[in-house]
N, C-alpha and C positions, 0 to 999 in steps of 0.2 A: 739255662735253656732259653732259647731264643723264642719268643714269644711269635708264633705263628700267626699270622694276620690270616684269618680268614675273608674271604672276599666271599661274602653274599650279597651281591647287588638286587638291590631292591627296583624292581620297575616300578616308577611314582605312578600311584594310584588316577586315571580319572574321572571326574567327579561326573556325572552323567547329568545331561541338560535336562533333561526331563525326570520330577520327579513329582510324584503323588501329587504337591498342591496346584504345581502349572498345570497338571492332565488335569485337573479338576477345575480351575479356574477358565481354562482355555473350553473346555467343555460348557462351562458356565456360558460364556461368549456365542457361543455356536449356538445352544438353543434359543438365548435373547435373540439372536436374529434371524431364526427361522422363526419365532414368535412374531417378530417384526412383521416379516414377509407375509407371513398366512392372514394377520391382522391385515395390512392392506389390500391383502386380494380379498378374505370377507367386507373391508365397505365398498370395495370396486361392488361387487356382488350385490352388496346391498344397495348402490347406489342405482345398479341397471336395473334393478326389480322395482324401487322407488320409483323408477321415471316409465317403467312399461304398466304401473299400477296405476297410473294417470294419464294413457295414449289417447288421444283423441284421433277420430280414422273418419276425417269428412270423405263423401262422396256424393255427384250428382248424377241425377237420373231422371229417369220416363217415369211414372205410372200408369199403368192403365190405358196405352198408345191405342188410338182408335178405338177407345168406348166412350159410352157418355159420361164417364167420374175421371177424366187426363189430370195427372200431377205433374208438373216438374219438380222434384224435391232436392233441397239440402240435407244428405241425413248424415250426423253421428253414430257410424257402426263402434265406435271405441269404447272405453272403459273410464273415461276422462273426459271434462266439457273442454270444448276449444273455443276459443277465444278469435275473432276475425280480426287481423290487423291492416291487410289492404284488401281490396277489389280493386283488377286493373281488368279494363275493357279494353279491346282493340279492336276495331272497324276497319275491313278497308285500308290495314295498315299506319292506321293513328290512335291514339288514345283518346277514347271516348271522354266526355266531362263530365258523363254520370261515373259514380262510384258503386253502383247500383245495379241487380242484372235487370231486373222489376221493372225501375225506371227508365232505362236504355231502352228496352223494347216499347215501354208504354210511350213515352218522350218521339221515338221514331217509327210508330207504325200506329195510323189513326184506325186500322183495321183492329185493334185490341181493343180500343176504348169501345169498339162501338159493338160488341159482344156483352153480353147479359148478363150471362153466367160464369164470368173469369173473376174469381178471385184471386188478389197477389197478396205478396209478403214483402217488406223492403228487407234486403240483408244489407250490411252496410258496417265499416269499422268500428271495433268495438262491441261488436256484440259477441254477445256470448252463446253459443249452441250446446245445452247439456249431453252429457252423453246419451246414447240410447235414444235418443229424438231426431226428431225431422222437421224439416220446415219448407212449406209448400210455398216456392217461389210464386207459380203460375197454379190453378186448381181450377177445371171447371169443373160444376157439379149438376150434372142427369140434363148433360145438352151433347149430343152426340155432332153436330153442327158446330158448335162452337169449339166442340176439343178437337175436332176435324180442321177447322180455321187456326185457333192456335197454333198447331203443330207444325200446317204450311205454314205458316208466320216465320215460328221459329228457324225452321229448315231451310225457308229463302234464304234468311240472314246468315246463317252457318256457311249456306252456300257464296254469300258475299263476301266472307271472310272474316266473319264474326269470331272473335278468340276472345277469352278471358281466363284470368289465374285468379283464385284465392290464396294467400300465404293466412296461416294463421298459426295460433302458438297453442300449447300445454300450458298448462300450470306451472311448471317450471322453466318455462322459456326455451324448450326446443320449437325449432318451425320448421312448417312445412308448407310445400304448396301442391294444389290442383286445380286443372284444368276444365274446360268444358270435355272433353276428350280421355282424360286421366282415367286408366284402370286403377289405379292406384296411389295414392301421395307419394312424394317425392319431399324426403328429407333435406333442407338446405342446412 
């Protein structure tokens, strides 16, 4: 008898790319770099909260406009001292050669010297304004004549075109500047 060849062909098997160790390995991968990821946004995080935990928020003002105790003050509303790095005066459209507001005005108006009761403050590069403080540029004290005199002082030369900017820094070297006019700093 003739030996009958059976023909059962076999479809070769294939092997399947993915098995248990790559799902696993490949899985591995995935969460290392979402780790990654969440790790860098928590120091981004931590870094904006480090630099908003030392803001410094100069601003200048009036006190007291028409009474006898007038301040013009520099105050630290922030949470952080600021550090002064320039004073720039402009007169008149030139840069003044005081660095100073104090001395600007005392140096060009003989009507301040010769007031009583005006105490000043020099500000000036380099110094440092702690947070939560002030510093009384110009202050008369219980002369209603004199802070009356001040004030026109001031206000003619504004109206001359008296401008100035403070830039000053954080503790960590962001700066800012304000104006005689500034609601608010201005981030450079």
């Amino acid at each position: 008898m003739e030996e009958q060849e059976t023909s059962t062909e076999q479809t070769p098997k294939r092997k399947s790319v993915w098995n248990v160790d790559k799902i696993i390995g490949l899985s591995a991968v995935v969460v290392s770099l979402a780790a990654c990821l969440l790790i860098a946004y928590q120091t981004f995080l931590m870094r904006e909260q480090q630099l908003l935990s030392v803001l410094p928020h100069l601003s200048l003002g009036n006190e007291g406009s028409y009474t006898p105790n007038f301040r013009y003050v520099l105050s630290n509303y922030g949470i952080g001292p600021a550090f002064i790095e320039d004073i720039k005066i402009i007169y008149k459209g030139e840069v003044a050669s005081a660095q100073d507001i104090a001395a600007f005005f005392i140096q060009n108006s003989n009507e301040i010297e010769n007031l009583h009761s005006v105490l000043h403050t020099n500000v000036f590069p380099g110094m440092l304004i702690p947070a939560g403080s002030d510093i009384a540029i110009f202050e008369v004290a219980n002369s209603k004549d004199d802070a009356a005199k001040l004030h026109e002082v001031m206000n003619s030369y504004y109206k001359e075109g008296l401008r100035f900017e403070i830039i000053y820094t954080s503790v960590y070297g962001e700066r800012w500047k304000i104006t005689e006019s500034s609601l608010s700093p201005e981030k450079l």
